[in-house]
C-alpha positions in Angstrom: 4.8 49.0 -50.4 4.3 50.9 -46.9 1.9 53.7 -47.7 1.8 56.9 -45.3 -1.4 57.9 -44.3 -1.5 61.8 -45.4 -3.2 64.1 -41.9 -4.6 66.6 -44.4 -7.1 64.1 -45.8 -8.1 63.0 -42.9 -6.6 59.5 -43.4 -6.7 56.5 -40.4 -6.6 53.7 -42.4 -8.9 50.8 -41.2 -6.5 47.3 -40.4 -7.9 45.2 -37.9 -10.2 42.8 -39.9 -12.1 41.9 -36.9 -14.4 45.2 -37.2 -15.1 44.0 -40.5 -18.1 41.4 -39.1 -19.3 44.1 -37.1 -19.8 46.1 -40.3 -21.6 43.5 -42.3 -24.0 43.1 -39.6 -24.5 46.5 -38.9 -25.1 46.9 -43.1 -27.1 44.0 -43.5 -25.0 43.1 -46.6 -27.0 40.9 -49.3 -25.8 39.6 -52.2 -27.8 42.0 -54.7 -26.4 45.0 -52.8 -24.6 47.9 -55.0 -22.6 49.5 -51.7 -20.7 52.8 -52.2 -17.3 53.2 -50.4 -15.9 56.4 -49.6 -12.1 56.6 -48.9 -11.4 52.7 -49.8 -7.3 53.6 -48.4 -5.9 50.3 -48.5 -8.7 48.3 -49.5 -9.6 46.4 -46.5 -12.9 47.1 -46.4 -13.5 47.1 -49.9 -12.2 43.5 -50.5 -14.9 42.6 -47.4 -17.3 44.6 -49.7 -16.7 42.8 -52.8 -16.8 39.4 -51.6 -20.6 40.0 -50.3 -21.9 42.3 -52.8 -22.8 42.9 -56.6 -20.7 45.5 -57.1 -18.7 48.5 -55.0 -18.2 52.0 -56.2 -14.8 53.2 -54.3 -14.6 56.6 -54.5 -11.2 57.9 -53.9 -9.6 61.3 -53.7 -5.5 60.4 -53.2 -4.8 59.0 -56.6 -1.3 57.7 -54.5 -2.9 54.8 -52.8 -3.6 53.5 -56.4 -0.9 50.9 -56.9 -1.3 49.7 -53.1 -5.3 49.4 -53.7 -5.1 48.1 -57.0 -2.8 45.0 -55.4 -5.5 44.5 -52.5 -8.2 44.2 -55.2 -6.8 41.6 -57.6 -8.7 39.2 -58.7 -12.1 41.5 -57.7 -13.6 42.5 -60.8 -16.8 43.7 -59.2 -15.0 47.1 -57.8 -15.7 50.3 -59.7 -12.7 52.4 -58.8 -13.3 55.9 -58.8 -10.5 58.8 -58.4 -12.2 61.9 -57.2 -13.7 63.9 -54.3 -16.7 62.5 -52.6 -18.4 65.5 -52.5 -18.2 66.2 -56.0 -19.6 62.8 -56.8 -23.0 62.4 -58.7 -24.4 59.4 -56.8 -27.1 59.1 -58.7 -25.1 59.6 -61.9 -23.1 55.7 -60.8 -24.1 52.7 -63.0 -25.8 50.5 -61.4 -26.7 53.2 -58.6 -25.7 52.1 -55.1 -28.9 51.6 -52.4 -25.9 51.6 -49.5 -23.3 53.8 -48.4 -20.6 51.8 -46.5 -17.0 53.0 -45.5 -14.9 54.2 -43.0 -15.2 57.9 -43.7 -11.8 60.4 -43.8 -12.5 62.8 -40.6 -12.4 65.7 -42.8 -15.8 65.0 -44.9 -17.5 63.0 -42.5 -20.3 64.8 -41.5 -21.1 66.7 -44.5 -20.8 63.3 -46.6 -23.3 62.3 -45.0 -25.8 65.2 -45.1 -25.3 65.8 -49.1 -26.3 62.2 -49.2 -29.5 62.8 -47.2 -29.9 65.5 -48.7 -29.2 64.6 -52.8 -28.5 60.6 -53.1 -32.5 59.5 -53.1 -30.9 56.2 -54.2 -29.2 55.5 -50.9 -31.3 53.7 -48.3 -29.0 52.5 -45.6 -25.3 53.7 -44.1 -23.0 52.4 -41.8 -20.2 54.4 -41.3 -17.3 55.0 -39.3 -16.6 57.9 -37.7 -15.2 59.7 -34.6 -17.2 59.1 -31.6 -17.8 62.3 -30.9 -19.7 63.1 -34.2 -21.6 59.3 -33.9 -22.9 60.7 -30.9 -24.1 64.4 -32.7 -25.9 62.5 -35.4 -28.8 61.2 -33.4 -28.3 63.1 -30.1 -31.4 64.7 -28.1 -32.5 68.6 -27.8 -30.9 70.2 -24.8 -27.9 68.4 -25.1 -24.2 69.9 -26.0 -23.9 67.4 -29.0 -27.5 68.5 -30.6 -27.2 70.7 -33.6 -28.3 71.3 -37.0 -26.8 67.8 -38.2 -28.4 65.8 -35.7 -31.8 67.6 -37.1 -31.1 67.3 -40.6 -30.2 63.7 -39.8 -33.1 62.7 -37.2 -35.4 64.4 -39.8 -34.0 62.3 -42.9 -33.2 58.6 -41.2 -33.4 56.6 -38.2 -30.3 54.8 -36.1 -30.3 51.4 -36.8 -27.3 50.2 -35.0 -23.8 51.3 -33.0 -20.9 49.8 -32.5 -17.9 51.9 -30.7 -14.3 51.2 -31.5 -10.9 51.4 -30.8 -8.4 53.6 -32.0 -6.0 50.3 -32.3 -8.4 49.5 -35.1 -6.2 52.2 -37.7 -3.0 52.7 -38.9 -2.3 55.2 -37.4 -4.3 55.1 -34.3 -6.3 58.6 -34.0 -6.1 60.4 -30.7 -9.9 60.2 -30.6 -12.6 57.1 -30.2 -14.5 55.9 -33.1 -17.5 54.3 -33.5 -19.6 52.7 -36.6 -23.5 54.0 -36.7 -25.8 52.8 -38.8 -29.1 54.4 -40.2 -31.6 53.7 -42.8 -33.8 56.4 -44.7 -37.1 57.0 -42.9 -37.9 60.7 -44.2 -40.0 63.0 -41.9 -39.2 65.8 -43.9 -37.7 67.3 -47.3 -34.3 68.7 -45.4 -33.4 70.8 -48.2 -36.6 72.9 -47.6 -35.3 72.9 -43.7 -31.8 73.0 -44.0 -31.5 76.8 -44.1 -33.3 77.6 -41.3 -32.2 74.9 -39.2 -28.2 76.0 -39.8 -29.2 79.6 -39.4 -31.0 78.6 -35.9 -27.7 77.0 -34.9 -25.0 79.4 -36.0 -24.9 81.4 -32.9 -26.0 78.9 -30.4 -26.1 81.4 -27.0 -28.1 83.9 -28.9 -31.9 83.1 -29.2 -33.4 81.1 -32.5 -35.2 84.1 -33.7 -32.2 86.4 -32.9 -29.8 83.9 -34.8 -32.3 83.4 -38.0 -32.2 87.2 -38.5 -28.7 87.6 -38.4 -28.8 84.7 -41.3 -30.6 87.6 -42.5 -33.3 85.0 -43.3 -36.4 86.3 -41.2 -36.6 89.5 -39.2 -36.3 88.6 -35.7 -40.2 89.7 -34.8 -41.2 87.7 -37.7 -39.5 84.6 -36.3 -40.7 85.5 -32.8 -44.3 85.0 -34.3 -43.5 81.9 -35.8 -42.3 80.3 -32.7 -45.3 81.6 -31.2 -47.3 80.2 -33.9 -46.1 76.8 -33.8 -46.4 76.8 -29.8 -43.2 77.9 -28.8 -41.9 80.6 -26.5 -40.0 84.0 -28.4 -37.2 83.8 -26.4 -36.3 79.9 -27.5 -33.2 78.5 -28.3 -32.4 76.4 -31.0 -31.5 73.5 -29.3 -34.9 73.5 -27.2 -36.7 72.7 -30.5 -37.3 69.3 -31.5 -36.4 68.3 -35.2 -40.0 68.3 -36.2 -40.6 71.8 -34.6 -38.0 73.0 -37.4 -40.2 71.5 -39.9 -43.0 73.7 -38.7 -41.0 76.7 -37.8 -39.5 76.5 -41.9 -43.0 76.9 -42.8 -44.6 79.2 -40.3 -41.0 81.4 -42.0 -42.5 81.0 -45.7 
């Protein structure tokens, strides 16, 4: 049965098996491994999974691709099928919980995916994902470049890169108008980012205003009182959000409280 990938989920289903070594290396699969797939489509990547790990969680939103996925996995009783949206997922609710996030990740949920799991999966030690280039890039990009933002702080300050591969848009049906590329990272916590989070999105909202000018319009901080704490933590008033390196934020957050 030909299944049509729907735009409004994001969907660019992986079909070239030859990625498929790439991931494994890139997720350091073991045998013991409990992996969590996010948008399994038409089970490619999940079949992969299964055959080089305890068990996979597939968590799936588009209940249509059942029949078609259900096919691809017979004979794999070590999938854990489940129909809903990632983001409204308990990880840490999954029996046995996963230590590994794997998948090729819908374009829509992409990047907050994977900032709710740094953020609230404390199970999850390593991910390899696949996402656009473009947002690959963001995740562990420098200060004072266009891709840094508040998600390659709330990243940098949660987990380090561990591996990239880039990728071809001939690797999906259908091919997406934009390069892909799989990153991998494994939890190395500098901070709590939930304690951060605020002020480093607030920092970020209005990115040719100052830091202290875009806090207070969060209506976090008044802008003199973040002025002082830029000051405080060696830092010029006038600075702008993407001068600051992750850890800054860490200090800014509590110079704030």
């Amino acid at each position: 049965m030909t299944v049509a990938p729907k735009r409004a989920l994001g969907q660019h289903f992986l079909v070239d098996e030859n990625i498929l070594g790439v991931i494994g290396r890139l997720s350091d699969l073991r045998q013991t491994d409990v992996v969590l797939e996010v948008g399994p489509g038409l089970g490619v990547l999940t079949r992969y999974l299964a055959d080089r790990v305890r068990l996979v969680h597939a968590v799936e939103v588009d209940r249509s691709l059942e029949p078609t996925l259900r096919e691809a996995l017979t004979g794999h009783r070590n999938v854990a099928l489940v129909w809903n949206d990632a983001l409204r997922v308990d990880i840490d609710e999954l029996e046995p919980v996963p230590s590994k996030l794997v998948a090729n990740l819908p374009y829509n949920v992409a990047t907050p995916l994977v900032v709710e799991t740094l953020e609230r999966a404390p199970s999850l030690e390593r991910w390899c994902v696949m996402v656009q280039r473009e947002v690959a890039n963001r995740f562990f990009a420098e200060p004072r470049t266009k891709a840094y933002g508040a998600v390659s702080v709330l990243v940098q300050l949660a987990s380090r890169r561990v591996g990239f591969h880039p990728v071809s848009p001939t690797a999906f049906r259908p091919p997406p108008r934009v390069d892909s590329a799989l990153v991998a990272f494994e939890r190395s916590p500098t901070a709590a980012i939930a304690e951060v989070r605020p002020v480093v999105e607030a920092a970020f909202a209005h990115r040719r205003k100052t830091a202290a000018n875009s806090i207070a319009l969060a209506g976090l901080a008044s802008r003199a009182r973040v002025e002082e704490a830029l000051t405080a933590i060696g830092r010029e008033r006038g600075a702008r959000a993407e001068e600051l390196e992750p850890p800054e934020f860490v200090e800014l957050a509590s110079a704030l409280r």
